[in-house]
C-alpha positions in Angstrom: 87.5 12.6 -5.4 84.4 11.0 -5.9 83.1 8.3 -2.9 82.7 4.8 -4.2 79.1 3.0 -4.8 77.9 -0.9 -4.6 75.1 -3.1 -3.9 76.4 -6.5 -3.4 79.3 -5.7 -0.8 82.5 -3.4 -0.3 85.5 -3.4 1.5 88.1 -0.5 2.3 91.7 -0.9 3.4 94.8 1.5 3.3 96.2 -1.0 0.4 94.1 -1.5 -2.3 95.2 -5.3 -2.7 93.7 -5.9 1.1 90.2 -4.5 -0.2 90.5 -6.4 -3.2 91.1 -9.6 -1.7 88.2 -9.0 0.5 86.3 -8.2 -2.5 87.1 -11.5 -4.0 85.7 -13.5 -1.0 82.7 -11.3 -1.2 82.5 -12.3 -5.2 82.5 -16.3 -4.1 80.2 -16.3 -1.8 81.9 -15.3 1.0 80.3 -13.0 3.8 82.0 -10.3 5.4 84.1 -12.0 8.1 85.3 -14.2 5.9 86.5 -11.2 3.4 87.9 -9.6 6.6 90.0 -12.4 7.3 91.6 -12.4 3.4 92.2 -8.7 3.6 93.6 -8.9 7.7 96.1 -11.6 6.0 97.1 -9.6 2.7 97.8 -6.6 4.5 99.8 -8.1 7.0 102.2 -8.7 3.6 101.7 -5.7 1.5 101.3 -3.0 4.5 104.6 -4.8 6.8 105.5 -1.0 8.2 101.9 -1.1 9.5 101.0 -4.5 11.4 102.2 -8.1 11.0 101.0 -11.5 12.0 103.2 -11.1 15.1 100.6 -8.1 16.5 97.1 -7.7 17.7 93.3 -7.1 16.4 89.8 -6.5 17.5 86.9 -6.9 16.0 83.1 -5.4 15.9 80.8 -7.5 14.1 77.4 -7.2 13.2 74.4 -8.6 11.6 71.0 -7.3 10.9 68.5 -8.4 13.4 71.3 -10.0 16.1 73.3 -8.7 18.8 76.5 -6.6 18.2 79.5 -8.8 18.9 83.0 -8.4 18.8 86.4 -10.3 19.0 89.0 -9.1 21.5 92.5 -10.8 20.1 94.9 -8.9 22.0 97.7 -11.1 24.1 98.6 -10.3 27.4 102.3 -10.2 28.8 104.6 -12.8 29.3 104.5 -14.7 32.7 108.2 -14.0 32.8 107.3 -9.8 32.6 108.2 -8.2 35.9 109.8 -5.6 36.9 112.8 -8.0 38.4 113.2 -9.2 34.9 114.2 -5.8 33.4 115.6 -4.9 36.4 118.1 -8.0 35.7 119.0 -6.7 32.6 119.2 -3.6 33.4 116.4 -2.0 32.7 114.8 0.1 35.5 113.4 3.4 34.2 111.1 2.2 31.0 110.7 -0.6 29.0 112.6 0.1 25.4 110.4 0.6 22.2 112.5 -1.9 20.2 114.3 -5.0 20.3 113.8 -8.2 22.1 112.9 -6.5 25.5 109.9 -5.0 24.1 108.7 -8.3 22.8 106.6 -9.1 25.5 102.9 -9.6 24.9 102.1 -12.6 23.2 100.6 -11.5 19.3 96.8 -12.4 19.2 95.7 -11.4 15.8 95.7 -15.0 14.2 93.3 -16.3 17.3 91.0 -13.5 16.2 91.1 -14.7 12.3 90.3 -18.3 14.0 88.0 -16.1 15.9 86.1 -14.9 13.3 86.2 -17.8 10.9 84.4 -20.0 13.9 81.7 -17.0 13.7 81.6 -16.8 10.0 80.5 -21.1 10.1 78.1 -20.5 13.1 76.5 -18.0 12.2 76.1 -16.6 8.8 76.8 -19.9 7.2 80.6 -19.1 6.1 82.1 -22.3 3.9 85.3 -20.9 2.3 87.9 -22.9 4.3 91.1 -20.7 5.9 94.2 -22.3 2.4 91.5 -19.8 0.0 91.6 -16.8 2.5 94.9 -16.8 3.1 95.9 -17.6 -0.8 96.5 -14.2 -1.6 98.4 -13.4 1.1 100.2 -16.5 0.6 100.8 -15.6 -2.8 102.2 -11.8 -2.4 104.6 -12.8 0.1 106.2 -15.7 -2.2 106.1 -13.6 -5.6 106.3 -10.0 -3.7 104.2 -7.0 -4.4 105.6 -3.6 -5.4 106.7 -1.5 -2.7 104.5 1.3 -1.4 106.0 5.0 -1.0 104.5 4.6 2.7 106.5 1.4 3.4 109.8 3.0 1.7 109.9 6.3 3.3 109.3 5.4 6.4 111.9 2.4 6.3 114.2 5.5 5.6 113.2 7.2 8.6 113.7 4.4 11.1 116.4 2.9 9.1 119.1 4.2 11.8 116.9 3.4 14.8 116.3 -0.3 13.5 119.2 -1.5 11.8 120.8 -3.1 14.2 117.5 -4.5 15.9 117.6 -8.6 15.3 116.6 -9.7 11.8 115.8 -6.2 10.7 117.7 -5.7 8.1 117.8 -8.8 6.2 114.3 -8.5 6.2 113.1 -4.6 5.2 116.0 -3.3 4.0 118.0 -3.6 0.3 121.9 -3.3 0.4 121.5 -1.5 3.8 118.8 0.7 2.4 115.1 1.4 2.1 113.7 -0.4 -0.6 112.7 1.6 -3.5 109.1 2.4 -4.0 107.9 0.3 -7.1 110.9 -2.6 -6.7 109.3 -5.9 -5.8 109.6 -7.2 -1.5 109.0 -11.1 -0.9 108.9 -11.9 2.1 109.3 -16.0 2.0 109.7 -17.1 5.1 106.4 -15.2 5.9 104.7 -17.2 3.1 106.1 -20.4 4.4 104.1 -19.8 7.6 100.7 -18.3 6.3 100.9 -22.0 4.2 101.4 -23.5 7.7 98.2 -21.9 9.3 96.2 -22.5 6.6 97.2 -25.8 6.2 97.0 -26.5 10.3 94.8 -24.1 11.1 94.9 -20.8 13.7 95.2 -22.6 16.6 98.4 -24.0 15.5 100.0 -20.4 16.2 99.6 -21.0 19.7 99.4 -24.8 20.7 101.1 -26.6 17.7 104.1 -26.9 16.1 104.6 -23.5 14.9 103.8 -22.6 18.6 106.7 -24.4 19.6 109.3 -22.8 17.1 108.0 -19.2 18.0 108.5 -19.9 21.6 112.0 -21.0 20.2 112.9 -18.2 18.3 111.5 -15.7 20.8 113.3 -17.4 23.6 116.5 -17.2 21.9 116.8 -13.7 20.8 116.1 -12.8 24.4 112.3 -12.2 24.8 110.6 -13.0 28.2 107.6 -14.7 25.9 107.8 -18.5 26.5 105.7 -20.9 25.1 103.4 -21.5 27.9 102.3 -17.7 27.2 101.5 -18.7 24.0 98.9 -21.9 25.1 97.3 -19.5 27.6 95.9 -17.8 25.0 92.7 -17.6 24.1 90.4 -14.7 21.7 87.7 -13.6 23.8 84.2 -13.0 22.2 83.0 -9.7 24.0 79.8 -7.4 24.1 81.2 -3.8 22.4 80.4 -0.5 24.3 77.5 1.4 23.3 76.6 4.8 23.0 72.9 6.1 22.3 73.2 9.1 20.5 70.9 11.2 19.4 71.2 9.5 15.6 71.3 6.0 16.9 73.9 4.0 18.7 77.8 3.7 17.6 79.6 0.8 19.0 83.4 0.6 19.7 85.8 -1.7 21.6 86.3 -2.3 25.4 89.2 -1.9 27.3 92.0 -2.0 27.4 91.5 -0.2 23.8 90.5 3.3 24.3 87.2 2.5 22.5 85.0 4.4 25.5 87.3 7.9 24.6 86.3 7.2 21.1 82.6 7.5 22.1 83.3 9.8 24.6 84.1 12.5 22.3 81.0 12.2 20.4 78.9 11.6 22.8 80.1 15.1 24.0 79.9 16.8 21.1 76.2 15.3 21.1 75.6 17.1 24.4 76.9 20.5 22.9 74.2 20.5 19.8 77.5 20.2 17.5 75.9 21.3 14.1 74.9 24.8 15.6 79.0 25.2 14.2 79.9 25.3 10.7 81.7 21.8 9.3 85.3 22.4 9.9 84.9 26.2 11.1 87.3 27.5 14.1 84.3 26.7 16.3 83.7 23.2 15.0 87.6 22.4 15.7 87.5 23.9 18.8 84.8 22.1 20.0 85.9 18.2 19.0 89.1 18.9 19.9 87.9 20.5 24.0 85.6 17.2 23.8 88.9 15.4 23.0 90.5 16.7 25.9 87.5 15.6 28.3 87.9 11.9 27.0 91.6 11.9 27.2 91.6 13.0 30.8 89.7 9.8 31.8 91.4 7.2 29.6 94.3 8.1 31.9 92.8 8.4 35.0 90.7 5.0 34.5 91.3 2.8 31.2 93.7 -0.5 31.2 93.3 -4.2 31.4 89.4 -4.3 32.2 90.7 -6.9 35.1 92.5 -3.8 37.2 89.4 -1.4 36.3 88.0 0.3 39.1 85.0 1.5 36.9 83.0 0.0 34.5 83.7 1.8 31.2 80.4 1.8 29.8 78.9 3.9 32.8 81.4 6.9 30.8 78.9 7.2 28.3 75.5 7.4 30.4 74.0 11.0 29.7 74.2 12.3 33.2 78.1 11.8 33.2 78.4 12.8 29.0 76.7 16.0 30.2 79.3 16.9 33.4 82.1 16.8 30.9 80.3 18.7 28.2 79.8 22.0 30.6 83.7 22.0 31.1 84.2 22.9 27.8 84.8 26.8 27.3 83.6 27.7 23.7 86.0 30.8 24.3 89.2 29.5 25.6 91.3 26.2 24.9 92.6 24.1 27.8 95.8 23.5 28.3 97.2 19.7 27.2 100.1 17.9 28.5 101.2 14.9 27.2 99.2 12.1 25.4 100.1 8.5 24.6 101.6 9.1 21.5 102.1 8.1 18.3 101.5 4.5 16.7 101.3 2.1 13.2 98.3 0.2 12.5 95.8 -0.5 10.2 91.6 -0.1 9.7 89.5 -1.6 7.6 85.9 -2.2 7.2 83.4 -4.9 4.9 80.0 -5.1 4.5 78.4 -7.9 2.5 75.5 -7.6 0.2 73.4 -9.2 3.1 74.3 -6.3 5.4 76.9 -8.1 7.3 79.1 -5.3 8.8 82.9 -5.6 10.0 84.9 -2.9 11.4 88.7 -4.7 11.8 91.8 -2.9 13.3 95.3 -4.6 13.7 98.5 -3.3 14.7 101.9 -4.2 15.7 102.1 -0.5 18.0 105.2 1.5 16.6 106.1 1.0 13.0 107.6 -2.2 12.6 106.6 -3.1 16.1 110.1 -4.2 18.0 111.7 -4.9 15.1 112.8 -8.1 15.3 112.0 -10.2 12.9 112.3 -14.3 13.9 114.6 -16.0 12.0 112.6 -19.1 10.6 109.1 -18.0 11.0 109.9 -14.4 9.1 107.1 -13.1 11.9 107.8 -9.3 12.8 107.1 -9.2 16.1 105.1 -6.3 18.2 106.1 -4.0 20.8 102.4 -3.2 22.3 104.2 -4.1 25.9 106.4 -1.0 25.8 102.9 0.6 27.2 103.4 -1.2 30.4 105.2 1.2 33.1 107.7 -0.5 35.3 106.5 2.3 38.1 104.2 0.2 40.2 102.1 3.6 40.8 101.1 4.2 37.7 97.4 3.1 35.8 99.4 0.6 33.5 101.8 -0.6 35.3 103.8 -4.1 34.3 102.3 -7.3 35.9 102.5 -10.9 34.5 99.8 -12.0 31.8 98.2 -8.5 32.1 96.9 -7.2 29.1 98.6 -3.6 27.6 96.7 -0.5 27.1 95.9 -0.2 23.0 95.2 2.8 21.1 93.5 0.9 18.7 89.5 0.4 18.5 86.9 0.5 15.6 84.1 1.7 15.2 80.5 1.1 14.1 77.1 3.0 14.0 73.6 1.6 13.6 71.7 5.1 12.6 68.1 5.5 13.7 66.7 6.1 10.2 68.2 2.5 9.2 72.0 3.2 8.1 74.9 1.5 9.3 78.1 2.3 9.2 81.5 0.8 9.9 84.4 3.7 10.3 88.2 3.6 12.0 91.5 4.7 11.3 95.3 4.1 12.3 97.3 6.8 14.6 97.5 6.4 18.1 96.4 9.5 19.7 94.7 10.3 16.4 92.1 7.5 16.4 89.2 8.8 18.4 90.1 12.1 16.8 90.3 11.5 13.3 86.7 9.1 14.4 85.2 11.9 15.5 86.0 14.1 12.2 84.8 11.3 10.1 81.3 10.7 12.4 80.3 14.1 12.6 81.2 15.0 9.0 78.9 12.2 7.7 76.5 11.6 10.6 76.0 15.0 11.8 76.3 17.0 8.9 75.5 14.7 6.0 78.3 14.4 4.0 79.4 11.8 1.8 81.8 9.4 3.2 85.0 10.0 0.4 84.2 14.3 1.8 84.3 13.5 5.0 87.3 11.8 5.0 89.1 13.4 2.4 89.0 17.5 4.1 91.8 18.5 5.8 92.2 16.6 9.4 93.3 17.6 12.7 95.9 16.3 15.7 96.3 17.1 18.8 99.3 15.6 20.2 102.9 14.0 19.3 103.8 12.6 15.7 106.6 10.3 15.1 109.8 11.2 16.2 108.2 14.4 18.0 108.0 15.1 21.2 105.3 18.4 20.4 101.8 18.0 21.9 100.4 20.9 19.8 97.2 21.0 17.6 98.5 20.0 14.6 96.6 21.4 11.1 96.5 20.1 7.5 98.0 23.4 5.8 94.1 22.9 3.5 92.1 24.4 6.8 91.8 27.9 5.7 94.0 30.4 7.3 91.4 32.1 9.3 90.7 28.9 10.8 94.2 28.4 11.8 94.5 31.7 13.3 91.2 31.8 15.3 91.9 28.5 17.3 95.0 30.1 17.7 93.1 33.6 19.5 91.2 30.6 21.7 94.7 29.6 22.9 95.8 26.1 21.0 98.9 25.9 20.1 98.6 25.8 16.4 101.3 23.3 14.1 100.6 22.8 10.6 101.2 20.0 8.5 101.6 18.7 4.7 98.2 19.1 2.8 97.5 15.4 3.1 99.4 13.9 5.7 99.7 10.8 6.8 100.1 12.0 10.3 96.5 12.3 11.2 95.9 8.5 10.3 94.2 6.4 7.5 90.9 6.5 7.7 88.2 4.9 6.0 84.3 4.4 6.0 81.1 2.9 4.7 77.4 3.5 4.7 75.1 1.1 4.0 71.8 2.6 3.1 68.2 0.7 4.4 67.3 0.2 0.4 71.3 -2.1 0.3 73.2 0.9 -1.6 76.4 1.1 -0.1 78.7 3.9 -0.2 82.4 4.3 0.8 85.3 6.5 0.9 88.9 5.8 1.4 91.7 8.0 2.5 94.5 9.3 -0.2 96.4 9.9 2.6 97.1 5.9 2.0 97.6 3.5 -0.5 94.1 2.4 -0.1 90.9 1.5 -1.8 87.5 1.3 -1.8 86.2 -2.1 -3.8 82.8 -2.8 -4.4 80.5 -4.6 -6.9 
């Protein structure tokens, strides 16, 4: 599989239509937010397992010769979220992963498209106006677009656990059943509110008239979301985390994402000299997956809501402290892992514009098909990020009013010393910073072409859907030897499909000083590169 080439501009999405609609922006004039905001809309429509209008985003922008930037659109909980609430309906131990109980953090992702769109006109000039970039999306959810293997297989899979969830069925499933891969979905009353926002704009999502029949809807079904939850919110323009490495800097999210574990784990492996290992040799593995460990142990010691921080996450990546967690590592024996956060549905996607305007985009609903409820007149699937929140009042993450839930999700960029830049991210939960990692030091550290580094076989270490088994998971293509030496260091080895869509969807591009950009997508997906 050959990696992708351009001049002008690229995109990359796990659906090809969301990097061709960004590729048609880019065509017109656009510049990359404004393709970003086409493809976050299309794939909302033709990737439903995966995210939804009714879940969260974050952005990191950039453009050459200004500050990094980046949009924070996740929503915080409901005012009505406490511990009483659940406790009222029953609910004392944990919050459920579906129905309307889990619906409790307000969905922020169309504040960050306003978001963005406001930073597109400011500052790079951005004219298309919101009815062009949402026309596609518009369009595929009035016609319908063929149904991916992804979307129907794993509509099979949680078929049982979702069927009876609130507007469900009528909405994902055929006669009861998974739709077929190929056979067309429409999704109309979707379409009807995409014309709504781009008719009204963003902010009608959360203080107009479409505000007021979400509040409606959620309200009725039995959410604690109300709709002065919705006018409270606001995206927030932030400052991303840095890390200097010894290549440049990368940038990733702040919390609550777990953007700092993200560039933990490189920053570690940066401490360790990581090319003195073979690319994807038992010691290479090893090694990203120790660093792994390191990171994970302080996301859940430290990261939530920035607001209930009791350290600053950006002082995890000074040297000094990158180097104390480095010497734990034991090149000759694996620690032992408990339990991570888990598994989780979302999407990545990156643009850069012939200008060198660079994008890294991730948005998510949490579990696939978030709640599952669907709202009856909107057609919005709503998300279940809240079913992070613990009702134990001892815990890191614990449930308070208008608090904001931990996310998995963050993406990625790198500004390379020698004049590259690269956006990179993926979906998966536990899997992010580790399938990161695998596509930053395959590319970065050892020079390989973007499609290479993301098409080897990946790792996991940690739970996949449905299971409860924290073991390092393998793609059966790692050579046996591999498997059985990390197995002598003492991981608990697990292997998987060839290419399986377990260890995420990743994708990545490189823009070169000269303008040459480069790209790879994962066939783990049912993505694309686009380019011209």
């Amino acid at each position: 599989m050959q990696q992708k080439w351009g001049i002008r501009g690229m995109a990359v999405a796990p659906h090809s239509l969301a990097s061709e609609s960004a590729l048609a922006v880019l065509r017109e004039g656009g510049n990359a937010l404004e393709a970003m905001v086409a493809a976050a809309a299309t794939i909302a429509v033709v990737y439903p397992h995966m995210n939804s209008i009714g879940g969260d985003s974050f952005w990191v922008v950039h453009s050459p010769g200004k500050a990094m930037g980046g949009i924070d659109a996740c929503g915080a909980a409901a005012g009505l979220a406490t511990k009483n609430w659940y406790a009222e309906r029953g609910i004392t131990k944990a919050i459920p992963f579906r129905g309307a109980v889990a619906a409790n953090t307000v969905a922020g992702t169309i504040s960050g498209w306003g978001a963005a769109q406001q930073l597109s006109k400011q500052g790079l000039g951005g004219t298309l106006p919101l009815s062009r970039l949402l026309a596609d999306a518009i369009h595929y959810a009035e016609e319908g677009v063929p149904v991916t293997n992804s979307q129907s297989s794993l509509t099979t899979k949680k078929r049982s656990e979702l069927i009876n969830i609130p507007g469900f069925a009528e909405t994902f499933l055929v006669d009861g059943k998974a739709p077929l891969t190929g056979s067309i979905f429409k999704q109309e009353r979707l379409a009807k509110t995409l014309r709504q926002i781009s008719r009204n704009g963003t902010e009608d999502y959360y203080r107009g008239d479409l505000a007021d029949l979400l509040a409606k809807e959620l309200t009725e079904i039995g959410s604690p979301l109300r709709l002065g939850d919705l006018h409270r919110h606001q995206a927030k323009l932030i400052d991303p985390l840095e890390l200097k490495h010894s290549l440049g800097n990368v940038y990733n999210m702040t919390p609550p994402t777990q953007g700092v574990v993200s560039l933990m784990i490189i920053g570690i492996l940066d401490q360790l000299n990581l090319k003195r290992f073979k690319v994807d040799s038992a010691e290479y593995v090893h090694h990203c997956v120790e660093a792994t460990k390191q990171a994970f142990k302080v996301r859940d010691q430290f990261v939530t809501d920035p607001a209930y921080m009791t350290r600053n996450a950006q002082s995890f990546l000074s040297p000094a402290f990158l180097k104390k967690l480095a010497k734990n590592i034991d090149p000759e024996k694996a620690l032992p892992w408990g339990q991570g956060k888990g598994p989780a549905d979302t999407i990545w996607m990156g643009v850069i514009d012939g200008n060198g305007n660079c994008v890294s985009f991730i948005q998510s609903i949490y579990h696939e098909f978030g709640a599952g409820i669907v709202l009856p007149k909107s057609g919005v699937n709503w998300q279940n990020r809240g079913c992070s929140f613990s009702l134990d009042t001892k815990t890191l993450n614990h449930l308070e009013p208008y608090r904001k839930p931990f996310h998995t999700l963050n993406p990625a960029m790198a500004l390379f010393k020698d004049g590259r830049s690269m956006v990179y991210g993926t979906m998966g939960g536990d899997g992010q910073p580790q399938t990161q990692c695998a596509v930053f030091t395959r590319t970065a550290t050892y020079g390989l072409d973007p499609q290479d580094a993301i098409s080897r076989p990946r790792w996991l270490l940690g739970r996949t859907w449905g299971q409860t088994s924290d073991s390092l998971k393998l793609e059966s293509r790692f050579s046996p030897w591999v498997a059985k030496e990390l197995h002598a260091l003492g991981h608990e080895i697990e292997m998987l499909d060839a290419f399986d869509e377990t260890v995420g969807h990743a994708g990545c591009i490189i823009r070169d000083p000269s303008g040459t950009l480069r790209g790879g997508w994962d066939p783990r997906s049912d993505g694309a590169v686009s380019a011209f």
